[in-house]
DSSP file (Angstrom, degrees, kcal/mol; ACC not computed):
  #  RESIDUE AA STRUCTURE BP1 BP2  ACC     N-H-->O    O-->H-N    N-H-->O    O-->H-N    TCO  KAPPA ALPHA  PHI   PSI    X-CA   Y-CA   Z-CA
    1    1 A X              0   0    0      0, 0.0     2,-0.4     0, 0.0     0, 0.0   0.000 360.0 360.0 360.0 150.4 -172.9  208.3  273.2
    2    2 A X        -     0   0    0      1,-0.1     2,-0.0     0, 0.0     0, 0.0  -0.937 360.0-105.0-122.2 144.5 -170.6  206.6  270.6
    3    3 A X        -     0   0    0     -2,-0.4     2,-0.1     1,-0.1    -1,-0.1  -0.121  35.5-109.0 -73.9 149.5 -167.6  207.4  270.1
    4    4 A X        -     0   0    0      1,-0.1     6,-0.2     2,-0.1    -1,-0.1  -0.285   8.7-157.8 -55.4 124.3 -166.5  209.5  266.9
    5    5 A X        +     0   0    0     -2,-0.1     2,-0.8     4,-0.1    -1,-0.1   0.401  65.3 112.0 -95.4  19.7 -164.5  207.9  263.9
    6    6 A X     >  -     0   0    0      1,-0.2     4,-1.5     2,-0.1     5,-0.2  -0.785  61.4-153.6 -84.8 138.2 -163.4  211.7  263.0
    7    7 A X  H  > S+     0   0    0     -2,-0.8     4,-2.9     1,-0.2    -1,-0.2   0.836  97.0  55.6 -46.5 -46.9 -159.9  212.1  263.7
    8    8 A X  H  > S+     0   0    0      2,-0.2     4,-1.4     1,-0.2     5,-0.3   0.879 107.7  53.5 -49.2 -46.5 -160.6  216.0  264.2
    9    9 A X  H  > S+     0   0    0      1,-0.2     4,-2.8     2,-0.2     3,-0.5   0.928 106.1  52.1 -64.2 -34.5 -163.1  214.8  266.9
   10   10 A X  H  X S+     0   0    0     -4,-1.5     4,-2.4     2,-0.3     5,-0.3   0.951 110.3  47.0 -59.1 -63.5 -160.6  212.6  268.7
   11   11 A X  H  X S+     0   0    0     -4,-2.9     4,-1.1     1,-0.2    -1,-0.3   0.760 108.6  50.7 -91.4  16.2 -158.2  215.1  269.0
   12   12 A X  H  X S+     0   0    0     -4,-1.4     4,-1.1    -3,-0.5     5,-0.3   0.715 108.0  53.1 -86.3 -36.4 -160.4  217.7  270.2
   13   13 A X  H  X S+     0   0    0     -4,-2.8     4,-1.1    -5,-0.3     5,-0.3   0.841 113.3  46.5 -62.5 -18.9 -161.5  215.3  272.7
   14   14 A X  H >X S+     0   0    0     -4,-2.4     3,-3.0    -5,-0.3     4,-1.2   0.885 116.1  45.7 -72.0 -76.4 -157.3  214.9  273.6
   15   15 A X  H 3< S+     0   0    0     -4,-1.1     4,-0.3    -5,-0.3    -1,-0.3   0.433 109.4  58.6 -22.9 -43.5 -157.1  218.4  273.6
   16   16 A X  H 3X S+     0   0    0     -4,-1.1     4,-2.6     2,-0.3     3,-0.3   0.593 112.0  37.0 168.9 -55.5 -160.4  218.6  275.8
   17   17 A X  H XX>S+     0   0    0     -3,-3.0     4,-2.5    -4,-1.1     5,-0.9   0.977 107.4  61.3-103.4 -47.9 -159.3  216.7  278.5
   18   18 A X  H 3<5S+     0   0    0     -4,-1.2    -1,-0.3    -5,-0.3    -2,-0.3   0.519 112.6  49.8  -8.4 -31.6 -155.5  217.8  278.7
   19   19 A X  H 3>5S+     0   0    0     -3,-0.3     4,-1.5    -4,-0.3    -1,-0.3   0.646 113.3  37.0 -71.0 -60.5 -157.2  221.0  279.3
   20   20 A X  H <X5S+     0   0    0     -4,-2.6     4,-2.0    -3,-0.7    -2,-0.2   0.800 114.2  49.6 -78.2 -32.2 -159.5  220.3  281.8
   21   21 A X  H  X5S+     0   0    0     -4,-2.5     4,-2.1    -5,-0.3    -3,-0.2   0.936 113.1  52.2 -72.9 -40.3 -157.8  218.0  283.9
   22   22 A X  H  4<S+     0   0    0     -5,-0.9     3,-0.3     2,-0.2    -2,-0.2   0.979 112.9  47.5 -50.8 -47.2 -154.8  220.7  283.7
   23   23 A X  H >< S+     0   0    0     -4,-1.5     2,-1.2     1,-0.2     3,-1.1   0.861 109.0  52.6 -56.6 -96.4 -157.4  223.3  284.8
   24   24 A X  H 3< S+     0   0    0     -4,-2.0     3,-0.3     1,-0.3    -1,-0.2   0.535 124.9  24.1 -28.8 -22.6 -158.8  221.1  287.7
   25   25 A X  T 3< S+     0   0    0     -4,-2.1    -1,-0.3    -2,-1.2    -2,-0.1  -0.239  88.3 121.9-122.0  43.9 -155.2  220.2  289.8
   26   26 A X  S <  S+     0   0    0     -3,-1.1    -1,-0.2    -6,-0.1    -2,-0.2   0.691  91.6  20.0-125.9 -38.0 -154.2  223.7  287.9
   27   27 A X  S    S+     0   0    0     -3,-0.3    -1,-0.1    -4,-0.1    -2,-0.1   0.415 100.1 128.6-115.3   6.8 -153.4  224.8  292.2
   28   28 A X        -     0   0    0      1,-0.1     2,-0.1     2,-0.1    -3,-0.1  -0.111  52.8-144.2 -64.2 120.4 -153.2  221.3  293.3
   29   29 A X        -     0   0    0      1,-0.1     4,-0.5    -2,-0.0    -1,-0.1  -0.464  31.0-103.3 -60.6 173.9 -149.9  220.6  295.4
   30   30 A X  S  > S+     0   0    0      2,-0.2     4,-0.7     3,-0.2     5,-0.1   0.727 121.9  32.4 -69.0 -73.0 -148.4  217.5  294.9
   31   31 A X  H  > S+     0   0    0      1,-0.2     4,-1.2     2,-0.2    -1,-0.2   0.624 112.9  62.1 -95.3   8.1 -149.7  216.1  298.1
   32   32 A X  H  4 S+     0   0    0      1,-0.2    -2,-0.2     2,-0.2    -1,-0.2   0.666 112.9  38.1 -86.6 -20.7 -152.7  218.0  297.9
   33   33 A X  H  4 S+     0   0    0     -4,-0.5    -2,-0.2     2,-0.1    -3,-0.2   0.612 117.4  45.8 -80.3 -17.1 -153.3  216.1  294.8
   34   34 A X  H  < S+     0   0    0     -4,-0.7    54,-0.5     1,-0.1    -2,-0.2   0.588 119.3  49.3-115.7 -33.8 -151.9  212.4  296.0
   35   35 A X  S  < S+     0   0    0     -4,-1.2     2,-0.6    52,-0.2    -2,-0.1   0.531  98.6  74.4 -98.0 -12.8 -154.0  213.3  299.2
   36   36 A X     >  -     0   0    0      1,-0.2     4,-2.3     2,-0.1     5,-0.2  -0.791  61.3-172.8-110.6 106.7 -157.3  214.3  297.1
   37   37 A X  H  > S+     0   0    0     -2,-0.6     4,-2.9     1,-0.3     5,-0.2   0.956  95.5  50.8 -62.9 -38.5 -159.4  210.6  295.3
   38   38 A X  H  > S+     0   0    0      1,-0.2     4,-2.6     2,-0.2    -1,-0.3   0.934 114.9  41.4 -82.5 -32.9 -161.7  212.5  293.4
   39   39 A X  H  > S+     0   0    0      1,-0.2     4,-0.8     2,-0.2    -1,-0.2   0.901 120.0  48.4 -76.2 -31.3 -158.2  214.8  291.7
   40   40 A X  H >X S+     0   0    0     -4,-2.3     4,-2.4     2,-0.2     3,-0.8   0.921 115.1  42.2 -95.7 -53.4 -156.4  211.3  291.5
   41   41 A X  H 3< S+     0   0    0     -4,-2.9     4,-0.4    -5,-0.2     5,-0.2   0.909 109.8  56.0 -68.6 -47.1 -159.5  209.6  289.7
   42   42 A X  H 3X S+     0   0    0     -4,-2.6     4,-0.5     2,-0.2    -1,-0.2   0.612 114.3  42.2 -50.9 -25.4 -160.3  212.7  287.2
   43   43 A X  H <X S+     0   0    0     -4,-0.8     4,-2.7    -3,-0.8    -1,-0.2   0.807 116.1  49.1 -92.2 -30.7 -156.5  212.4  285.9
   44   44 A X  H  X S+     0   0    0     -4,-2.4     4,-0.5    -5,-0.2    -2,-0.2   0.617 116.5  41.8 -76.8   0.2 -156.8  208.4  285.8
   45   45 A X  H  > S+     0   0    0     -4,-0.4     4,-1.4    -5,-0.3    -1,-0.2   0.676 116.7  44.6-118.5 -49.2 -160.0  208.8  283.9
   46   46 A X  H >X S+     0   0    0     -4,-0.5     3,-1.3    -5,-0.2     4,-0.9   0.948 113.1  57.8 -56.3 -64.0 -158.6  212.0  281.3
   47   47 A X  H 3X S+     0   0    0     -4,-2.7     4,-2.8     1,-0.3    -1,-0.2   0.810 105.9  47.6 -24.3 -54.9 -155.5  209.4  281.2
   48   48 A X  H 3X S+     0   0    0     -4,-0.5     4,-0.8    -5,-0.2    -1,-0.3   0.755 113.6  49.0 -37.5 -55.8 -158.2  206.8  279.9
   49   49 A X  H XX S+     0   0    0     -4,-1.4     4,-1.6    -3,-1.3     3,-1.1   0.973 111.9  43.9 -54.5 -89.5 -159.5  209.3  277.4
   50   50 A X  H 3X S+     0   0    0     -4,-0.9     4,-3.8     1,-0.3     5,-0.2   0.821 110.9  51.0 -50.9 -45.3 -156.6  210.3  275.9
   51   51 A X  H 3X S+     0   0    0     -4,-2.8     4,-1.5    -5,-0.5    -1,-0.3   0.803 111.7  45.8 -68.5 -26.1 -155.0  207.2  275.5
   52   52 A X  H XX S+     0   0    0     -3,-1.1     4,-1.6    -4,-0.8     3,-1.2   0.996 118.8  53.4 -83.1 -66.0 -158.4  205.3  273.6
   53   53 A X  H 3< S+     0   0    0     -4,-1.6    -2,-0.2     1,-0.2   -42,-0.2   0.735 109.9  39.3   4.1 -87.7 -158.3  208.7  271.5
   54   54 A X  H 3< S+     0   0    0     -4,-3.8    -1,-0.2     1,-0.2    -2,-0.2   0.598 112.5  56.3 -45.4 -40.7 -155.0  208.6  270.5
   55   55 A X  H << S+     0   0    0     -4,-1.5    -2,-0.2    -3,-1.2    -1,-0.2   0.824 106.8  55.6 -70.6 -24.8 -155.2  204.7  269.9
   56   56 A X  S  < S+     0   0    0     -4,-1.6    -2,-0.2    -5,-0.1    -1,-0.2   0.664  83.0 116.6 -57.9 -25.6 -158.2  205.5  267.4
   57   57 A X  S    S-     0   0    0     -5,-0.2     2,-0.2     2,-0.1     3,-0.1   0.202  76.6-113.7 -52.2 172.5 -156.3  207.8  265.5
   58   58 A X    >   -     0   0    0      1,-0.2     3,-0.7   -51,-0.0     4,-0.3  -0.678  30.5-116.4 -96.8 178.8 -155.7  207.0  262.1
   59   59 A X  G >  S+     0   0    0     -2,-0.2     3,-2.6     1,-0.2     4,-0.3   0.962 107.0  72.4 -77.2 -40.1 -151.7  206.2  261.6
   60   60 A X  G >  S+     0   0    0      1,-0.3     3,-1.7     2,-0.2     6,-0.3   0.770  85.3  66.7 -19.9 -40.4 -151.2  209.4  259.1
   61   61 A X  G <  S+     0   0    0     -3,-0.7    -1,-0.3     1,-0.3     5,-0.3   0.816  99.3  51.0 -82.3 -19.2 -151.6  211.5  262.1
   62   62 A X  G <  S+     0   0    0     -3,-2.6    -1,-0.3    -4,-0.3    -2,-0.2   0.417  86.9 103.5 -55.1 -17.2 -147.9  209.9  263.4
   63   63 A X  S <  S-     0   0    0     -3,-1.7     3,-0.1    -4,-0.3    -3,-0.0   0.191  98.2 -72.8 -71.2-162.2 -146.4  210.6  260.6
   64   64 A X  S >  S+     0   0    0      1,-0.2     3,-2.0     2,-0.2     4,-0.2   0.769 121.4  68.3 -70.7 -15.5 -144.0  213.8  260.5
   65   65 A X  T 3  S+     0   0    0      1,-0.2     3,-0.3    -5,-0.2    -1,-0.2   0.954 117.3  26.7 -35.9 -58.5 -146.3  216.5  260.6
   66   66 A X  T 3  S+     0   0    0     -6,-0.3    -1,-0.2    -5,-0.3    -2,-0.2  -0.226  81.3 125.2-115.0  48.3 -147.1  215.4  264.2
   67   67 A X    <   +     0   0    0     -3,-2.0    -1,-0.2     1,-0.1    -2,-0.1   0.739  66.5  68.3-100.7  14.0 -143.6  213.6  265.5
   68   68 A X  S    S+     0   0    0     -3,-0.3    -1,-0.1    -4,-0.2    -2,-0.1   0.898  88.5  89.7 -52.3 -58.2 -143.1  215.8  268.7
   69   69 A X  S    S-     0   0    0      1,-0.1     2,-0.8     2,-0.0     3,-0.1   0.056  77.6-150.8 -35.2 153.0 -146.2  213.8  269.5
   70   70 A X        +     0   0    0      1,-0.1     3,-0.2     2,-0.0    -1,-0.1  -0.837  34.0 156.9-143.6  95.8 -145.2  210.5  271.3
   71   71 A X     >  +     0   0    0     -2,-0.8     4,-1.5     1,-0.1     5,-0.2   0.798  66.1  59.3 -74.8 -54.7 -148.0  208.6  270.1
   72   72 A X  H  > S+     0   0    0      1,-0.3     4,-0.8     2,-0.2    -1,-0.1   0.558 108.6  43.8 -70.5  -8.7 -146.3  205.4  270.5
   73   73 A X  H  > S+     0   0    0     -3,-0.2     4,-1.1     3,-0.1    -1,-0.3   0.454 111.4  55.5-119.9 -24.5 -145.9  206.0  274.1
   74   74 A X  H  4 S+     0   0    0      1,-0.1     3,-0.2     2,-0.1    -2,-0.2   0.931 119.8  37.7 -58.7 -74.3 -149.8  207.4  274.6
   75   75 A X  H  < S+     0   0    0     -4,-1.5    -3,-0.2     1,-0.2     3,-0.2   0.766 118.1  39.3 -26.8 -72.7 -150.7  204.4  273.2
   76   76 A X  H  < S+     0   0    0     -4,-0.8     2,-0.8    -5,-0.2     3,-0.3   0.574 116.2  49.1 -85.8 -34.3 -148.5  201.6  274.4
   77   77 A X     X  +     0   0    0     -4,-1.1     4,-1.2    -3,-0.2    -1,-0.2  -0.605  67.3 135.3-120.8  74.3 -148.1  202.8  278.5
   78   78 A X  H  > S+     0   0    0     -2,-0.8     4,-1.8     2,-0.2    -1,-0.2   0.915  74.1  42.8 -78.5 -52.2 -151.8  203.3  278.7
   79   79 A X  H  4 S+     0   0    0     -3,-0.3    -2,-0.1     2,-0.2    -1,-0.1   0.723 112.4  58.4 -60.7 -42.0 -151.7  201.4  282.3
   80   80 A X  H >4 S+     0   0    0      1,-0.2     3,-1.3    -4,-0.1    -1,-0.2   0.991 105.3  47.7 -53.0 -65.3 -148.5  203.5  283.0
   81   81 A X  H 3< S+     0   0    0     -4,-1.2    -2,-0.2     1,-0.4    -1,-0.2   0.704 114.2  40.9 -73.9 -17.7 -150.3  206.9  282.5
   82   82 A X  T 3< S+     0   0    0     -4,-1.8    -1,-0.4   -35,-0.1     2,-0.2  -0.187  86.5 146.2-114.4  57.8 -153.4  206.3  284.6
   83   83 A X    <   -     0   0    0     -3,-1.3     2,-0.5     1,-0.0    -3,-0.1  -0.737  53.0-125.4 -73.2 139.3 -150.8  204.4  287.6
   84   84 A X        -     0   0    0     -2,-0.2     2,-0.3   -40,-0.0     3,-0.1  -0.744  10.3-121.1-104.5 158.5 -152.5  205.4  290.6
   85   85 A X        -     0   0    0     -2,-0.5   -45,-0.1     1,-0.1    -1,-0.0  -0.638  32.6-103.4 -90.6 147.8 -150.7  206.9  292.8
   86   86 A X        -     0   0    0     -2,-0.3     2,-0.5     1,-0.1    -1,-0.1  -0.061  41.4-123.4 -74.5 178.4 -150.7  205.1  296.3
   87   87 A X        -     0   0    0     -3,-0.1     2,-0.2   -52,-0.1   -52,-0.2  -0.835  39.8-101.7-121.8 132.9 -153.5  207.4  299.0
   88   88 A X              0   0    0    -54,-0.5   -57,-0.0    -2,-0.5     0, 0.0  -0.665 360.0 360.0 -81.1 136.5 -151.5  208.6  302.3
   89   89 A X              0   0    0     -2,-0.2    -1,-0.1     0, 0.0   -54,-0.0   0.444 360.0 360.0 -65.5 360.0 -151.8  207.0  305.2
């Protein structure tokens, strides 16, 4: 499917996965999450999502309306936000 050039769709797709992944680890421990590939891969793959979303946006949507937002950080530490976390021995 190809992706949407609406802005609205993109951040319902942000929204979307912020949402689901929070629901999925939503009872998760810590190490029950660091200990679980499939919970580890589902945040590194929403991580993915947001962050090609977010880069899509148009710049208007940074402006002040939406500066709480830390666009600039979504964006820029894409590689940061899906870091995988090391699997326990």
């Amino acid at each position: 499917m190809a992706a949407s050039k609406s802005p609205r769709a993109r951040l319902l797709h942000i929204r979307d996965e912020i949402e689901g992944v929070a629901a999925a680890i939503k009872n998760l421990s810590f190490d029950q999450y660091r200990a679980s590939y499939i919970h580890r891969r589902a945040v590194e793959r929403a991580a993915q999502i947001i962050s090609e979303a977010a880069k899509a946006l148009p710049p208007g949507l940074s402006d002040p309306v939406y500066s709480e937002a830390p666009w600039t950080s979504i964006i820029g530490n894409r590689k940061r936000l899906a870091a995988r976390i090391p699997a326990p021995r």
